[in-house]
DRENPA-3360 file (N, C-alpha, C; in nm, 2 decimals, always signed):
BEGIN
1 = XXXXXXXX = +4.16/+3.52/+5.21/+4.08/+3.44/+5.12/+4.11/+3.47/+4.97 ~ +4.14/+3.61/+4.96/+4.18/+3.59/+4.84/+4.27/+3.61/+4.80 ~ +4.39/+3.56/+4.88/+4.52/+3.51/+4.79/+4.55/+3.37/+4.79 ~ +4.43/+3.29/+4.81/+4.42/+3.15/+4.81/+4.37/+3.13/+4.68 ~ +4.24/+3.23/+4.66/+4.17/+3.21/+4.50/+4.27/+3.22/+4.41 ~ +4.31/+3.36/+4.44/+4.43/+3.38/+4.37/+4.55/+3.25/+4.30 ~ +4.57/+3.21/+4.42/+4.65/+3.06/+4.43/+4.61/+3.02/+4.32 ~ +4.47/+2.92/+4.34/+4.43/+2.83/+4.32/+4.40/+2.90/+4.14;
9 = XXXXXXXX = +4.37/+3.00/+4.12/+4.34/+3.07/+3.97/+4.51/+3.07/+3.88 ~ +4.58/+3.06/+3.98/+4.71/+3.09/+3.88/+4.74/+2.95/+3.90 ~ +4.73/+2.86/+3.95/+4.80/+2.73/+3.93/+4.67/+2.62/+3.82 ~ +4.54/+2.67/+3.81/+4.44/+2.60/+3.72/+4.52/+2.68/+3.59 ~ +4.55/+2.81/+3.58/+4.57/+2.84/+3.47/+4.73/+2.76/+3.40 ~ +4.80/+2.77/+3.49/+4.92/+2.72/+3.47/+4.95/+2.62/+3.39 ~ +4.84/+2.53/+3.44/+4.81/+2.37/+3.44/+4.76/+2.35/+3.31 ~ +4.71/+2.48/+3.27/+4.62/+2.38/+3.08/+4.73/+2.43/+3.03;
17 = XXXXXXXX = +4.67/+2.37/+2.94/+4.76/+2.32/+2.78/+4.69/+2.31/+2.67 ~ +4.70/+2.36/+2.58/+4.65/+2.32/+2.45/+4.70/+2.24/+2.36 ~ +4.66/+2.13/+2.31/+4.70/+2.05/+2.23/+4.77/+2.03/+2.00 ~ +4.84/+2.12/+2.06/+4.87/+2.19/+1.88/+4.98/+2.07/+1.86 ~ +4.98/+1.95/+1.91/+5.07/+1.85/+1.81/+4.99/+1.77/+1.70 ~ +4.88/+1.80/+1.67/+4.84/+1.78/+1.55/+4.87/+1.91/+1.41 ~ +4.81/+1.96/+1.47/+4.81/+2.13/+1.42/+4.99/+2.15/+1.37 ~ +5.09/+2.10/+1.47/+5.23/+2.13/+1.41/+5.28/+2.05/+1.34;
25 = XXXXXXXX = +5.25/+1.90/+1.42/+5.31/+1.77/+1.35/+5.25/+1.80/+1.15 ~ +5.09/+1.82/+1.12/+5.01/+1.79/+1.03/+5.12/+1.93/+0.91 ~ +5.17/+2.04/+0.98/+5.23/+2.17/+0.95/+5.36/+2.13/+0.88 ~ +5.44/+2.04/+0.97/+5.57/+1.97/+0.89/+5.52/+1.86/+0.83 ~ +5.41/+1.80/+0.79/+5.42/+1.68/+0.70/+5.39/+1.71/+0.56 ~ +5.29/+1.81/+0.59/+5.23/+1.85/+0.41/+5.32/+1.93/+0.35 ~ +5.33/+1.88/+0.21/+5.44/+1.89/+0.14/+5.45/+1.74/+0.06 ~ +5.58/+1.79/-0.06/+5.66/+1.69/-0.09/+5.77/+1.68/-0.03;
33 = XXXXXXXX = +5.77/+1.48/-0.07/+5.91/+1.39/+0.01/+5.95/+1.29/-0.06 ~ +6.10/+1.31/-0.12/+6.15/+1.21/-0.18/+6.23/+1.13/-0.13 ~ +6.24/+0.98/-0.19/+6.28/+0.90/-0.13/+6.43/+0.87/-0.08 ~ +6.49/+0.87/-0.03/+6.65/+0.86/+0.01/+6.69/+0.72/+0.01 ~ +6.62/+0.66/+0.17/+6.63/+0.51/+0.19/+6.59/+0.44/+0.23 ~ +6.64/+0.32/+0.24/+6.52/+0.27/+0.22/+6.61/+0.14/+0.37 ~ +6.51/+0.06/+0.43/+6.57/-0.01/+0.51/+6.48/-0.17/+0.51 ~ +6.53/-0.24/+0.54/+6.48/-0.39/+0.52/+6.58/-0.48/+0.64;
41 = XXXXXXXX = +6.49/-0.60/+0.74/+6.56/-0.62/+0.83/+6.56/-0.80/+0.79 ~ +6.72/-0.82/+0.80/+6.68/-0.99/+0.77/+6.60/-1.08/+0.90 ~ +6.55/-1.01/+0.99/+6.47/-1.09/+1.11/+6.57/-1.09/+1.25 ~ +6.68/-1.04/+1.24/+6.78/-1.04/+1.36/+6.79/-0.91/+1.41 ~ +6.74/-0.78/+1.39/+6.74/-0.64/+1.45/+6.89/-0.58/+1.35 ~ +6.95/-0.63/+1.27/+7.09/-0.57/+1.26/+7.04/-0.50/+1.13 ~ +6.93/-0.46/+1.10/+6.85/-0.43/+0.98/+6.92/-0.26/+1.00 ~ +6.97/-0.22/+0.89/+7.00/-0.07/+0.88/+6.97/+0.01/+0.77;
49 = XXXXXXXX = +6.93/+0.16/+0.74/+6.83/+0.21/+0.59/+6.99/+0.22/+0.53 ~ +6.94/+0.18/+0.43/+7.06/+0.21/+0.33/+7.02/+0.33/+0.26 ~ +7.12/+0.41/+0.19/+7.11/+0.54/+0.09/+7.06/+0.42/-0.03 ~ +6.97/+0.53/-0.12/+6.93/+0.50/-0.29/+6.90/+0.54/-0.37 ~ +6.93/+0.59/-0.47/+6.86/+0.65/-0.60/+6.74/+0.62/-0.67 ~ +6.63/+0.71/-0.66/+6.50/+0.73/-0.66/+6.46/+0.80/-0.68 ~ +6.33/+0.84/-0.80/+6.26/+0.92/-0.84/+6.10/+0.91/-0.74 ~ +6.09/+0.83/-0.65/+6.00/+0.83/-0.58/+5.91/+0.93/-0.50;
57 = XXXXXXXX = +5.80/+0.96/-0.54/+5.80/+1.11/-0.43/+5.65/+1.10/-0.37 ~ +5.64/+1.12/-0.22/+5.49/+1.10/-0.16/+5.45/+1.23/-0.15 ~ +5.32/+1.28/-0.17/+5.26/+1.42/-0.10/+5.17/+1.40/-0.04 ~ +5.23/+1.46/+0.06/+5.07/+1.51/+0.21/+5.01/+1.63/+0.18 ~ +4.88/+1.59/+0.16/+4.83/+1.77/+0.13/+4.72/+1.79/+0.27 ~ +4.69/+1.88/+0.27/+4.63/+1.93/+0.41/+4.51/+1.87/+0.41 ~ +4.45/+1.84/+0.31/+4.33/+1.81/+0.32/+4.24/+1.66/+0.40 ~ +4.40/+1.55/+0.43/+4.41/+1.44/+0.46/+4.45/+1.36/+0.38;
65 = XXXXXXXX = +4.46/+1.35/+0.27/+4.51/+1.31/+0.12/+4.67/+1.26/+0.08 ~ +4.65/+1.18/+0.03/+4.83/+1.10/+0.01/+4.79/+1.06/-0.10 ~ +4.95/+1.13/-0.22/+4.94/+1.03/-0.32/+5.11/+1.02/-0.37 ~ +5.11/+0.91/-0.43/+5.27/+0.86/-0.44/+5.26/+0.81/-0.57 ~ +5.39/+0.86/-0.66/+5.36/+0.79/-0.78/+5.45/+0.69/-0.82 ~ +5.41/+0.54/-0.72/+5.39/+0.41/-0.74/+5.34/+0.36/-0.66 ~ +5.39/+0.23/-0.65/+5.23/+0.15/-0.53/+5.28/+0.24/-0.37 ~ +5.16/+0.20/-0.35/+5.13/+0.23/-0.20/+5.10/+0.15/-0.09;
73 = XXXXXXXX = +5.08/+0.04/-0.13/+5.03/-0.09/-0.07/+5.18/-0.17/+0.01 ~ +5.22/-0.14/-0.03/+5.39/-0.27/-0.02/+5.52/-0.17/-0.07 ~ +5.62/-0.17/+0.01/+5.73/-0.12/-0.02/+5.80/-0.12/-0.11 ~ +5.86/-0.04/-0.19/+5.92/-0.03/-0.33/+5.96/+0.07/-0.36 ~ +6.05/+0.04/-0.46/+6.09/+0.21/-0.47/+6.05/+0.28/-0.65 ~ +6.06/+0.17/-0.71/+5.98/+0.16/-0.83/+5.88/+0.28/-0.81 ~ +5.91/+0.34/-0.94/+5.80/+0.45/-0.99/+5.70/+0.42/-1.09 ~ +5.58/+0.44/-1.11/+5.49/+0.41/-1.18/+5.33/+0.52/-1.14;
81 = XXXXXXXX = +5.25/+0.42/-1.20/+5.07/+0.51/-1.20/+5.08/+0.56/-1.06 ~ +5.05/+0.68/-1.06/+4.98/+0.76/-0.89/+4.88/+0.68/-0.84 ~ +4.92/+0.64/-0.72/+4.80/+0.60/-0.59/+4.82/+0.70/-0.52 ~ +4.64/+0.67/-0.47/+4.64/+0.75/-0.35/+4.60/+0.71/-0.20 ~ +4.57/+0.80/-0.14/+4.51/+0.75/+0.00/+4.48/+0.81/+0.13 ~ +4.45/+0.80/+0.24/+4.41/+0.95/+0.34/+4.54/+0.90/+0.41 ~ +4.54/+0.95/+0.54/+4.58/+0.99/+0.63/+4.55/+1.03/+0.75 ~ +4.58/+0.97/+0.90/+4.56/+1.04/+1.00/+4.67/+1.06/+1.10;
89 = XXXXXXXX = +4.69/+1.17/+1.16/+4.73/+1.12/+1.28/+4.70/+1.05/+1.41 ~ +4.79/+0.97/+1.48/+4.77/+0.92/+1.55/+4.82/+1.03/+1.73 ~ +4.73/+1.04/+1.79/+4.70/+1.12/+1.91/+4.73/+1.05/+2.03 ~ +4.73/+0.93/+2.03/+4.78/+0.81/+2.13/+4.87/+0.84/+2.15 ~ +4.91/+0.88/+2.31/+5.05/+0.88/+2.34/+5.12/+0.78/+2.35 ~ +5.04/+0.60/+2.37/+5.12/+0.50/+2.37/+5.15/+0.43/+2.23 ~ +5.11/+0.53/+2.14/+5.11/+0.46/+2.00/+5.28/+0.45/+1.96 ~ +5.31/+0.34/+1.91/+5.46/+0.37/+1.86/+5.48/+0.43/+1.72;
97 = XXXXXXXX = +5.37/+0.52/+1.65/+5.38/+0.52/+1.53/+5.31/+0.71/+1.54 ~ +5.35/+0.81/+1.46/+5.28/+0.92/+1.49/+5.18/+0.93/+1.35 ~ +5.13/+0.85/+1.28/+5.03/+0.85/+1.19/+5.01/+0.71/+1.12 ~ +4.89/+0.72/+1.04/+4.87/+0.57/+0.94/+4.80/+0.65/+0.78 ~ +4.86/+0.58/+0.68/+4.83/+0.59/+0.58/+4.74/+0.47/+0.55 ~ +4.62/+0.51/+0.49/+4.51/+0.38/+0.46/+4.51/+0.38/+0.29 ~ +4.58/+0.34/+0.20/+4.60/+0.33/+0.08/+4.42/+0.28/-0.01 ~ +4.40/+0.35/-0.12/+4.26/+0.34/-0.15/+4.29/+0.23/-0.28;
105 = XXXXXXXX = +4.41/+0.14/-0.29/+4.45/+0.06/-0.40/+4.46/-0.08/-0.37 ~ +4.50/-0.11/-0.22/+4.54/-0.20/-0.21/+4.36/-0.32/-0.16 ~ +4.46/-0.46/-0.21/+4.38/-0.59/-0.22/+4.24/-0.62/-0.07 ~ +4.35/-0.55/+0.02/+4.25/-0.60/+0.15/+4.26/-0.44/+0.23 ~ +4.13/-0.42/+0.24/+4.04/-0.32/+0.34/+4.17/-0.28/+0.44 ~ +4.21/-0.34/+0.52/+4.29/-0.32/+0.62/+4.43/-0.30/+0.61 ~ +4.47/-0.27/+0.46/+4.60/-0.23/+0.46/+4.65/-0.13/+0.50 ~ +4.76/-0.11/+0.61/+4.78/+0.03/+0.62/+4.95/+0.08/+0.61;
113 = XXXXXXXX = +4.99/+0.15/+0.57/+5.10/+0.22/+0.59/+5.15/+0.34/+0.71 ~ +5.24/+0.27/+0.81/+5.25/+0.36/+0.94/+5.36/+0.46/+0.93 ~ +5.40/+0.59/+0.96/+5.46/+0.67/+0.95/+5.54/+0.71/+1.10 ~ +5.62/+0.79/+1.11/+5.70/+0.90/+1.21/+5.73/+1.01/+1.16 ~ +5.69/+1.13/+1.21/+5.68/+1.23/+1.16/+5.83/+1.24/+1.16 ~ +5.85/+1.37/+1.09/+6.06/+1.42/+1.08/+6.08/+1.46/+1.23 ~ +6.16/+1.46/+1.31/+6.24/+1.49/+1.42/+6.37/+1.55/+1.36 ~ +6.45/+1.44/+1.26/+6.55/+1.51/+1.20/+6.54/+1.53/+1.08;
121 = XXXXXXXX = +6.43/+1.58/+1.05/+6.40/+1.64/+0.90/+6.36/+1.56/+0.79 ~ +6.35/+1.39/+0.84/+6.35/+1.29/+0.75/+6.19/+1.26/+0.80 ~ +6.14/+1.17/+0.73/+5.99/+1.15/+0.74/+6.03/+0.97/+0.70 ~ +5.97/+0.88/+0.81/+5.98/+0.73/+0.75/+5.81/+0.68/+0.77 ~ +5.83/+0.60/+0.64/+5.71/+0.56/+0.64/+5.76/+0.38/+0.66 ~ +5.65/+0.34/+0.76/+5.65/+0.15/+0.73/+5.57/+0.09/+0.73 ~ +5.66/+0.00/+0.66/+5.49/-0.12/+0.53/+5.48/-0.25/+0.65 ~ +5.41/-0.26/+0.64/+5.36/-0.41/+0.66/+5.42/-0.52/+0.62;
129 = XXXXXXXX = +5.52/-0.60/+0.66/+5.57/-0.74/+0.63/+5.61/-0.79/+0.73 ~ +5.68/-0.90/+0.74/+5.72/-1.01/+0.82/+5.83/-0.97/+0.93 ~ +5.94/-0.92/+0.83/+6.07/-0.84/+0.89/+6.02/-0.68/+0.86 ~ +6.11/-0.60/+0.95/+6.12/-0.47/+0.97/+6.13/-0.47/+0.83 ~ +6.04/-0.36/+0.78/+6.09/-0.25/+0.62/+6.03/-0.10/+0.65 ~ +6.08/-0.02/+0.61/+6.04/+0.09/+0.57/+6.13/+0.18/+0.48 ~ +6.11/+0.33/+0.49/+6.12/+0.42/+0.37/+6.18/+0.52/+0.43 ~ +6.27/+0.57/+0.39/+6.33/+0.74/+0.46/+6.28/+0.82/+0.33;
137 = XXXX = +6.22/+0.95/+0.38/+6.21/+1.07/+0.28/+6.24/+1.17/+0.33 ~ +6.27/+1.25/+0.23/+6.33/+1.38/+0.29/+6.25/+1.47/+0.20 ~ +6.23/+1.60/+0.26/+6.14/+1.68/+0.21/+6.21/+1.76/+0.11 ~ +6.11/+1.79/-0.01/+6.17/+1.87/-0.12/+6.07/+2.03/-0.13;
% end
């Protein structure tokens, strides 16, 4: 009988997990990230990020907090006045996006900016339009 408990004690323990992809994902995002490239799709999928020259730079700070110094609302690479805005991640494993930026500038309540954390060291953020757009940054 009790090398069944036994069993049954080493395979419940086996079995948990703790959930630190917030905790690591949140660990590689805060920081600065400047912009590289940028990508725009004409509506046919053949959309690819081009390289670009940019003074552009976002920061994630731990506290939930994003600010970029130009808009935040709509994609651009233009520099100008700091906006800001929170941040969360997204915990949904069926989400296709690993966070959302909720910009505190833009016209309508519901704007949001969606992210992918870096896998290859690049961080892309995407805006909201018609055709695919978004943003490559790379961390400084």
């Amino acid at each position: 009988m009790k090398k069944y408990l036994c069993i049954v004690l080493l395979v419940v323990i086996s079995s948990c997990s703790s959930d630190d992809s917030k905790s690591k994902g949140e660990a590689g995002l805060v920081g600065k990230w400047k912009l590289i490239e940028q990508y725009a799709d004409p509506g046919d999928g053949s959309g690819e990020f081009q390289p670009l020259s940019s003074k552009r730079v976002i920061e994630f700070l731990s506290d939930g907090t994003v600010t970029i110094n130009g808009v935040l609302c709509y994609m651009s690479n233009e520099v100008g006045d700091e906006e800001t805005g929170t941040y969360n991640l997204i915990t949904d494993s069926d989400a296709q996006n690993d966070g959302e930026i909720i910009p505190n500038t833009c016209n309508s309540k519901s704007a949001r900016v969606y992210f992918d954390l870096p896998t290859s060291g690049n961080l892309i953020l995407w805006y909201l339009c018609i055709e695919g757009c978004g943003q490559k940054f790379s961390k400084i």
